[in-house]
N, C-alpha and C positions, 0 to 999 in steps of 0.2 A: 703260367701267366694268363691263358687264355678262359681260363677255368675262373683266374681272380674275375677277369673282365667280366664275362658272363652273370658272376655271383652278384658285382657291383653293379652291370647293367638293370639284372629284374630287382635289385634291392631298389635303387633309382625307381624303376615303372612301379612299382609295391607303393612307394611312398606317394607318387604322382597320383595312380588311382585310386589312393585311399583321400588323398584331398576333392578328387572329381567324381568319391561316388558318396560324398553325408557332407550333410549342409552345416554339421555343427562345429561349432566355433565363432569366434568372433570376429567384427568386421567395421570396417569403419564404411562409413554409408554416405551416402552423394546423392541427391534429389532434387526433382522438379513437381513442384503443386499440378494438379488437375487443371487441366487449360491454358497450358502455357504459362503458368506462374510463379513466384518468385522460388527463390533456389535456397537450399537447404543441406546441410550436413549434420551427424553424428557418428553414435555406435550401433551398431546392434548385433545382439548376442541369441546364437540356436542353441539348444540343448534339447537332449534326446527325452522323450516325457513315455513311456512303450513304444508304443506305434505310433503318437503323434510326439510334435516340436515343440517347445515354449519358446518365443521369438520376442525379446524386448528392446524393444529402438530406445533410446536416449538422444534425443534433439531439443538442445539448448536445453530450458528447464523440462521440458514435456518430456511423461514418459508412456510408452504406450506397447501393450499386454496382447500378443497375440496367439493363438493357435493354428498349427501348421501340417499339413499332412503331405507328403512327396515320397519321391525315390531320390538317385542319384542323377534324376534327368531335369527334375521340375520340384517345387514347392510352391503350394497355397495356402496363402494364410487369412484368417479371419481375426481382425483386431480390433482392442479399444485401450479409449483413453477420456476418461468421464463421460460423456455422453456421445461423447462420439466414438462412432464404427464402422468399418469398412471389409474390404479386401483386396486383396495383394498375390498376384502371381508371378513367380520367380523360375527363369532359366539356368541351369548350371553353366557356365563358361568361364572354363580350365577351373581355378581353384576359386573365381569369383564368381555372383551371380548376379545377373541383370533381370531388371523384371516393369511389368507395370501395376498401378494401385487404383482406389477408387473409395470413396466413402459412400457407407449406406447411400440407396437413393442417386447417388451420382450420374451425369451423363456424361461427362469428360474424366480422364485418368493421367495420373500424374506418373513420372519414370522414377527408378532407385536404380543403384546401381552398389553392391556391397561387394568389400575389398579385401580381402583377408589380411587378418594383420600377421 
């Protein structure tokens, strides 16, 4: 019995630390505009690209294309969507990641916060 326990606990820590160490998967997403501005939600989906990430938000109609380089600790991402471009850096916490953003040029940054679905 004690053997079961043990097997079942690192298979539990297995699964836990394979969500807190890769950012890919999908997420439903929560935001605030640069400067304190109006609020926002979608999706957006990581996928493994070699060594870097393809990171595609979906908000409302908008969709927008980025590239992302990290570990299990952080993710930074460079993105666009028609003419506009920015960047975006992301903290791991627990299976979700909180982060903040910025467009090209910007002096204020706006919060995301993605959720695992």
């Amino acid at each position: 019995m004690r053997h079961l326990l043990a097997v079942t606990a690192t298979l539990i820590w297995s699964v836990a630390a394979a969500f807190a160490a890769d950012p890919v998967g999908t997420y439903d997403v929560e935001g605030t505009n640069p400067g304190g501005g109006s609020r926002y939600s979608g999706t957006v989906t990581i996928s493994k690209t070699g060594e870097t990430y393809r990171v595609v938000w979906v908000v409302g109609s908008t969709r927008y294309v980025g590239t992302g380089i990290g570990n299990k600790d952080f993710i930074a991402v460079s993105y666009r969507s028609g003419n506009d471009t920015g960047l975006a850096l992301y903290g791991a916490d627990g299976g979700n990641w909180a982060g903040i953003w910025t467009y090209a040029g910007g002096r204020e940054v706006g919060a995301e916060l993605w959720k695992r679905q």
